[in-house]
Short mmCIF file of the C-alpha atoms (twelve columns), coordinates in Angstrom:
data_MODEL
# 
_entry.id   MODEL 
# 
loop_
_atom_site.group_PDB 
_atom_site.id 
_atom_site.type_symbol 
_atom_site.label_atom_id 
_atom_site.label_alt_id 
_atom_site.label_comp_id 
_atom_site.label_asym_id 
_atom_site.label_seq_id 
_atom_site.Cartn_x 
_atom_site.Cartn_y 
_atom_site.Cartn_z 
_atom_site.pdbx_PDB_model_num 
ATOM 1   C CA . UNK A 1   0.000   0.000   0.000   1 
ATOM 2   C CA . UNK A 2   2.586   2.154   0.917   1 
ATOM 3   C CA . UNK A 3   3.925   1.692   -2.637  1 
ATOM 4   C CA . UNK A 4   0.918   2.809   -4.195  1 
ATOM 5   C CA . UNK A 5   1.039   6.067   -2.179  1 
ATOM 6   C CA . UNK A 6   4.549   6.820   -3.332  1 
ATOM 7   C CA . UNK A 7   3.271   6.236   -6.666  1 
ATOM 8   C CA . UNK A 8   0.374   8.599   -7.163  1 
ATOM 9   C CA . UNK A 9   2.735   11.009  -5.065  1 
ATOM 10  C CA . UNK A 10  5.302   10.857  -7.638  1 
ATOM 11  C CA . UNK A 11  2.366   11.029  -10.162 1 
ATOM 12  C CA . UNK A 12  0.760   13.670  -8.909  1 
ATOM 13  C CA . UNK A 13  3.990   15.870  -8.761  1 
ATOM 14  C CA . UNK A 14  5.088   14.668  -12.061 1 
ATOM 15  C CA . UNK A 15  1.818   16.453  -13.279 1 
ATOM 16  C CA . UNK A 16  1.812   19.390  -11.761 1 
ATOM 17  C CA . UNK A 17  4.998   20.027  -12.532 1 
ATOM 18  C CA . UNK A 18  4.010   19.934  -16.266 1 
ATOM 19  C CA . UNK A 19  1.199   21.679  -15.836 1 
ATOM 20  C CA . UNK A 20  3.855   24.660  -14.404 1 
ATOM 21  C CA . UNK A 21  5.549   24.294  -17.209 1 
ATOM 22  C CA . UNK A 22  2.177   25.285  -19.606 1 
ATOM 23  C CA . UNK A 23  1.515   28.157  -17.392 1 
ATOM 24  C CA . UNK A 24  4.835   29.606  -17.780 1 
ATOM 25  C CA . UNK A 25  5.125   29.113  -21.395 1 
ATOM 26  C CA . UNK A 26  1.914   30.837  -21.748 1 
ATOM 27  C CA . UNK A 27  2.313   33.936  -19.588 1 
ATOM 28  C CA . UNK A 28  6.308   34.431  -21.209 1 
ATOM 29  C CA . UNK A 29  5.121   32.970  -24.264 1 
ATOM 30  C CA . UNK A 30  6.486   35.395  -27.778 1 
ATOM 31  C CA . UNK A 31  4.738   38.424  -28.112 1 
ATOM 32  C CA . UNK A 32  3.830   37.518  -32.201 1 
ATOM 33  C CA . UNK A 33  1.420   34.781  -30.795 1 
ATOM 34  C CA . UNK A 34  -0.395  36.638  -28.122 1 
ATOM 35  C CA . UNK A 35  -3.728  37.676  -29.021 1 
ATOM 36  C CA . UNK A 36  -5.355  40.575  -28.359 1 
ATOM 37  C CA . UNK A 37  -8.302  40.765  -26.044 1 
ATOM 38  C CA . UNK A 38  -10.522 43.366  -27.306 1 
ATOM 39  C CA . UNK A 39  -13.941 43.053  -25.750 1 
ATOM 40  C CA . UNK A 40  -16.890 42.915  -28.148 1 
ATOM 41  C CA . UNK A 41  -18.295 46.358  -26.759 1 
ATOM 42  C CA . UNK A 42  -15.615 47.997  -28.995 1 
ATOM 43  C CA . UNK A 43  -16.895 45.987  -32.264 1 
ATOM 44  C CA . UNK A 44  -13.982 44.808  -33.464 1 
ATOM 45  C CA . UNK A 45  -13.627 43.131  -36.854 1 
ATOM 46  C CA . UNK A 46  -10.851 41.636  -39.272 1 
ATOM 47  C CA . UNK A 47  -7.893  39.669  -38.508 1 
ATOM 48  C CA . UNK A 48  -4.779  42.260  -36.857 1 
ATOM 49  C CA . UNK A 49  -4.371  45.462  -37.874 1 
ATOM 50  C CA . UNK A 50  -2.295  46.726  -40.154 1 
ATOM 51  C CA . UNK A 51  -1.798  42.504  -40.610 1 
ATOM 52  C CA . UNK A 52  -3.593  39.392  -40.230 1 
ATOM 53  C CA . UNK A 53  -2.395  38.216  -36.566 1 
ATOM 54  C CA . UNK A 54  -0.992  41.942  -35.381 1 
ATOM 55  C CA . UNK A 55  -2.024  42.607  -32.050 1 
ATOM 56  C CA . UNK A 56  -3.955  45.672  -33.363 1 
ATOM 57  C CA . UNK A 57  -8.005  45.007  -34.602 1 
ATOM 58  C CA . UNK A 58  -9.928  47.501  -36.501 1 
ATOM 59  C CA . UNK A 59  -12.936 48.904  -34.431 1 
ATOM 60  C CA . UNK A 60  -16.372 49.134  -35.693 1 
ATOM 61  C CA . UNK A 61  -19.588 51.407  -34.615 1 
ATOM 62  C CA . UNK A 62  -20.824 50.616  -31.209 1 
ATOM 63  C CA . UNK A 63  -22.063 52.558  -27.776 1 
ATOM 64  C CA . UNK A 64  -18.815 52.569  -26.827 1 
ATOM 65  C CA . UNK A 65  -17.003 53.836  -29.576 1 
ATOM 66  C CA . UNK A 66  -19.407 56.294  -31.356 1 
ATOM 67  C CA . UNK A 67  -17.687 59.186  -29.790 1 
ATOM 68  C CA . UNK A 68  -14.413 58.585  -31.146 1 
ATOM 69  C CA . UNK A 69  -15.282 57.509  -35.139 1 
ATOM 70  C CA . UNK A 70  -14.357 59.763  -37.929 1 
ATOM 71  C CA . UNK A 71  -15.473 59.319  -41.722 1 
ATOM 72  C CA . UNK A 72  -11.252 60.129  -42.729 1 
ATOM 73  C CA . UNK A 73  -10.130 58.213  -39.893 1 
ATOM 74  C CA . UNK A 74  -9.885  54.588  -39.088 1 
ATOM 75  C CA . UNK A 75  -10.183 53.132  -35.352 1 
ATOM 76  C CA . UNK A 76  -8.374  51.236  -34.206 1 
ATOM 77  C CA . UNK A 77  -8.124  48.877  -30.934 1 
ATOM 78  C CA . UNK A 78  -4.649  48.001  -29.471 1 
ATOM 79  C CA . UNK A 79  -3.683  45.816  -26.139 1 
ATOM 80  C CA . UNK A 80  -0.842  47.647  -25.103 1 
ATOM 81  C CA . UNK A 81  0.759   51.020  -25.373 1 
ATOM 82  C CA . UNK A 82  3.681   50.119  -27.282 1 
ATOM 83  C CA . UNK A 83  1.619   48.718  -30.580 1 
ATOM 84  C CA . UNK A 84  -0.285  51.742  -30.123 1 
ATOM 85  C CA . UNK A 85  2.240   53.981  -30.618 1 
ATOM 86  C CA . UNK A 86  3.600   51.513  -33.350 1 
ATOM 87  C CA . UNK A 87  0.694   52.249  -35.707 1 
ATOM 88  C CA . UNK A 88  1.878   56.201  -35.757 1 
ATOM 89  C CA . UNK A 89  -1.926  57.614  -34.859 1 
ATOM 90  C CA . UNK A 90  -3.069  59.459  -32.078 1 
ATOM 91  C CA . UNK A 91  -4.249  57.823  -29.221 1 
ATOM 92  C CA . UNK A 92  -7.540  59.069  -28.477 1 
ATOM 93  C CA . UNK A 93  -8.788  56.763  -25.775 1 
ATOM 94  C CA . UNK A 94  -8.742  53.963  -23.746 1 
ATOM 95  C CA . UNK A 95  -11.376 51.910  -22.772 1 
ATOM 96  C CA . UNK A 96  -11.183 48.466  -20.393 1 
ATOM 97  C CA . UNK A 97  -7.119  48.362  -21.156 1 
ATOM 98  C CA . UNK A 98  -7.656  48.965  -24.565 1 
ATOM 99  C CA . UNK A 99  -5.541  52.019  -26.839 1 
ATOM 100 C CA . UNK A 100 -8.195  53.460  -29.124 1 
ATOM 101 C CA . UNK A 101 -6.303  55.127  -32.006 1 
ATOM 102 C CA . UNK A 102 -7.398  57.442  -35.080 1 
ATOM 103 C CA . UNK A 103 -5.506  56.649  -38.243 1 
ATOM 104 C CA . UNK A 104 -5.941  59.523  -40.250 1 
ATOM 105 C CA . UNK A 105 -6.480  58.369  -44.157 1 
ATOM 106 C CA . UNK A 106 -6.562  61.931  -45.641 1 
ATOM 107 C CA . UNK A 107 -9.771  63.898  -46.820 1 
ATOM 108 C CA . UNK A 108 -12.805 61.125  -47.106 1 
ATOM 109 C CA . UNK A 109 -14.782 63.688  -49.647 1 
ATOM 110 C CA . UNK A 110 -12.256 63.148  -52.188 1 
ATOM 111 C CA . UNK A 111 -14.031 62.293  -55.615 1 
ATOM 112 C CA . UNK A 112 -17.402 62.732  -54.345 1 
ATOM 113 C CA . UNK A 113 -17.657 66.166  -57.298 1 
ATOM 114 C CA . UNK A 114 -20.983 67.521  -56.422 1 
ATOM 115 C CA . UNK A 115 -21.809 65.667  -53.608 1 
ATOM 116 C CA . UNK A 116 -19.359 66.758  -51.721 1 
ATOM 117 C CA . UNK A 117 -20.474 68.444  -48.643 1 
ATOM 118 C CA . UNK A 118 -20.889 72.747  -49.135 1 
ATOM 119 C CA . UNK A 119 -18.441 74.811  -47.066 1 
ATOM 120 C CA . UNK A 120 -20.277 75.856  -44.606 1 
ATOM 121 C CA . UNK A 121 -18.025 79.221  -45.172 1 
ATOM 122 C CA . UNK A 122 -18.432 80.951  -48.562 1 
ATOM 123 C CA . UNK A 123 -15.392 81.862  -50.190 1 
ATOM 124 C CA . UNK A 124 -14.535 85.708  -50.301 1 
ATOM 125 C CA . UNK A 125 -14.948 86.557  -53.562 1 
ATOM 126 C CA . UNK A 126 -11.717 88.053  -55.278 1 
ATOM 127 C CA . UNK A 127 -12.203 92.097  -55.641 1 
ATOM 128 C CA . UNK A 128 -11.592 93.278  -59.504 1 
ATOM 129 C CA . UNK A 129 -9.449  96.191  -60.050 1 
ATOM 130 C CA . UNK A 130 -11.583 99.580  -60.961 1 
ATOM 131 C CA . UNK A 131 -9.106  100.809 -63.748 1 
ATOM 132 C CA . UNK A 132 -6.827  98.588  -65.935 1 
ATOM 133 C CA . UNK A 133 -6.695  95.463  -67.848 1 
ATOM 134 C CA . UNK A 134 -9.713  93.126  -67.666 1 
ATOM 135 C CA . UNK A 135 -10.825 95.832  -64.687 1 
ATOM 136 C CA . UNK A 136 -14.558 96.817  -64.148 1 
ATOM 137 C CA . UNK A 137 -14.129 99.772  -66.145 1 
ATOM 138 C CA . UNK A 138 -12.521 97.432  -69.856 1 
ATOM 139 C CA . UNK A 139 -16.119 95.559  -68.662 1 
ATOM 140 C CA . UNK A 140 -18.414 98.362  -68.786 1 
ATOM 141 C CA . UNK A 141 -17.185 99.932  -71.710 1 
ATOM 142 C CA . UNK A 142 -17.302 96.671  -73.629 1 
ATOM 143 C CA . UNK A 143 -20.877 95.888  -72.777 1 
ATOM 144 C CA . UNK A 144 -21.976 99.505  -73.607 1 
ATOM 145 C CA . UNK A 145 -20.514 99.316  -77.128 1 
ATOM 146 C CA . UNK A 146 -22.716 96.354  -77.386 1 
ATOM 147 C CA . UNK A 147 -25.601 97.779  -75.970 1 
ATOM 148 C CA . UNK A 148 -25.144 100.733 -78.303 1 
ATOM 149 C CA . UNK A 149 -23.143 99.171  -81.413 1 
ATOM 150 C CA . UNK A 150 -21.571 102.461 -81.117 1 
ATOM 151 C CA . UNK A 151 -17.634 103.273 -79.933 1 
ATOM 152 C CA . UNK A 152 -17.331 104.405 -76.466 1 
ATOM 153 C CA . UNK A 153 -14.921 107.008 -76.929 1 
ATOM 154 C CA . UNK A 154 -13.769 107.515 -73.051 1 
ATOM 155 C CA . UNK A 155 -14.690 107.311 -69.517 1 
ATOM 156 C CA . UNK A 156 -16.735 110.336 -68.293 1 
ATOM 157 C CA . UNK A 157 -16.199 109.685 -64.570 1 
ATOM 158 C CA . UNK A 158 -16.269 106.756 -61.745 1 
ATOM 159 C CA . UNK A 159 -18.657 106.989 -58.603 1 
ATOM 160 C CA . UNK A 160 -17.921 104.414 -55.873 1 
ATOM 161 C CA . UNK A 161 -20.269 102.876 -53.019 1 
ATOM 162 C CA . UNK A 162 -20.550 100.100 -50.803 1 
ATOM 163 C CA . UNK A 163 -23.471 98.748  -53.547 1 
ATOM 164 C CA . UNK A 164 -21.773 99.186  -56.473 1 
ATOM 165 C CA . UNK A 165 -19.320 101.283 -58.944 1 
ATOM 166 C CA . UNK A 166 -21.215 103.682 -61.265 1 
ATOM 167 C CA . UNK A 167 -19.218 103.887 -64.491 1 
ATOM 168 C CA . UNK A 168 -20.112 106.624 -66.690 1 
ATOM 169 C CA . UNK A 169 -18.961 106.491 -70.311 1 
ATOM 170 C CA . UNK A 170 -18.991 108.071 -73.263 1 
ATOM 171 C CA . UNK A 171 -20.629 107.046 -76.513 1 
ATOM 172 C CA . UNK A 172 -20.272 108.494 -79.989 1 
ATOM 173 C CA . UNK A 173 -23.196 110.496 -80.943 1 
ATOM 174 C CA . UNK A 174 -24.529 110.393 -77.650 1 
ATOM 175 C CA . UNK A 175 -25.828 113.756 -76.029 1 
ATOM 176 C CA . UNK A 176 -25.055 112.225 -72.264 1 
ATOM 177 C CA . UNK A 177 -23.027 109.588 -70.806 1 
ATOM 178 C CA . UNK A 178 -24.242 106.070 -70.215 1 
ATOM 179 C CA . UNK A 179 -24.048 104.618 -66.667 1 
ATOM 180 C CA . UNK A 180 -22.878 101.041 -66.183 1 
ATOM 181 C CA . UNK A 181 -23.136 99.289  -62.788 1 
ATOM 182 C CA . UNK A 182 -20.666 97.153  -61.817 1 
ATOM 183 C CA . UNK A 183 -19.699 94.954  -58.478 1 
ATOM 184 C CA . UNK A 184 -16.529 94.339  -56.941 1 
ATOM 185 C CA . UNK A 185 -16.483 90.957  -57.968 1 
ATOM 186 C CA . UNK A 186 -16.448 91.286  -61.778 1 
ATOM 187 C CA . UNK A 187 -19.933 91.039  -62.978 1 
ATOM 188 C CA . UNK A 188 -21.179 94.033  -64.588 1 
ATOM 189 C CA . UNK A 189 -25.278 94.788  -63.766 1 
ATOM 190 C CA . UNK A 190 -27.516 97.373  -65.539 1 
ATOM 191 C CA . UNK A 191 -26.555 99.431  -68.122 1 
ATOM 192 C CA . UNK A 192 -28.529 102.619 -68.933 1 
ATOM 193 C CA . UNK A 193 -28.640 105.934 -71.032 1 
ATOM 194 C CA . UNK A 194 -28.663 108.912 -68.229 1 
ATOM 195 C CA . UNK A 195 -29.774 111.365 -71.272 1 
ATOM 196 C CA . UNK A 196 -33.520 111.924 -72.376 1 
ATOM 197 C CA . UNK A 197 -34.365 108.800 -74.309 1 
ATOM 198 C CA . UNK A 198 -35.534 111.247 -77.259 1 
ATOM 199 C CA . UNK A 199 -32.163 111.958 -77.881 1 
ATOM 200 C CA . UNK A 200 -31.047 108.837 -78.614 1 
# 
């Protein structure tokens, strides 16, 4: 009997000893085979990120990461600091252990032509000279020879307001000026004879 003790003694040793031996390969095992634990609240999806088998997962839409997706960004979940930082994003979070990091990928309206979103701020609108080439004054006197189908022969004088710039010019044959409005940004609005119509 005593036999039989020593026996499932030396057994029972013998197998905890190897079971040791799986523990400690397991928690020192190489970091390429670890797996990372990303709980399913943060959605995760593929197979490693930027690689099958990285550490690293790709994050999807859920309650707990909602506040931290961007349409030109990906998210992404990592178990440690250090393959966070590897990925070269910016850390944004971190929820139950987890690194949440934003991967920028650049401007996610890019090809979408009219669809695009509109800027929610317009432009400012380029100011056009008053005098000299292709200048509000070359406009006005260009569409008042085609009004008229007459030369314009000068400018008779320039009034400026916040509105608009009157442009008075002069037409052969014409009695009295004609006044051209014109804005700031280029276009060119009503033009009009400022003499008695008769005279025309």
């Amino acid at each position: 009997m005593m036999m039989r003790v020593m026996i499932c003694s030396a057994a029972i040793l013998a197998l905890s000893a190897c079971g040791g031996a799986e523990n400690e390969a397991t928690d020192g095992g190489d970091a390429e085979t670890a797996v990372a634990v990303i709980p399913e609240s943060l959605a995760p999806f593929g197979h490693g990120y930027p690689n099958a088998g990285d550490a690293c997962r790709r994050l999807g839409e859920s309650a707990a990461t909602s506040n931290y997706l961007d349409d030109s960004a990906l998210l992404v979940g990592c178990p440690d600091e250090a393959s966070a930082e590897a990925l070269g994003g910016e850390i944004v979070g971190n929820i139950e252990g987890v690194r949440l990091v934003s991967i920028a990928m650049g401007d996610a309206n890019v090809g979408l032509g009219e669809n695009a979103p509109v800027d929610a701020t317009p432009a400012t609108p380029k100011e056009v000279a008053i005098r000299g080439p292709n200048s509000l004054e070359t406009r006005c006197t260009d569409r008042v020879a085609q009004e008229t189908g007459a030369r314009v022969t000068g400018t008779n004088r320039i009034e400026e307001s916040e509105a608009a710039i009157a442009i008075y010019v002069n037409v052969d044959g014409a009695q009295a000026p004609w006044r051209c409005l014109a804005y700031r940004d280029g276009t060119v609005g009503e033009v009009m004879y400022t003499g008695s119509e008769g005279a025309l």
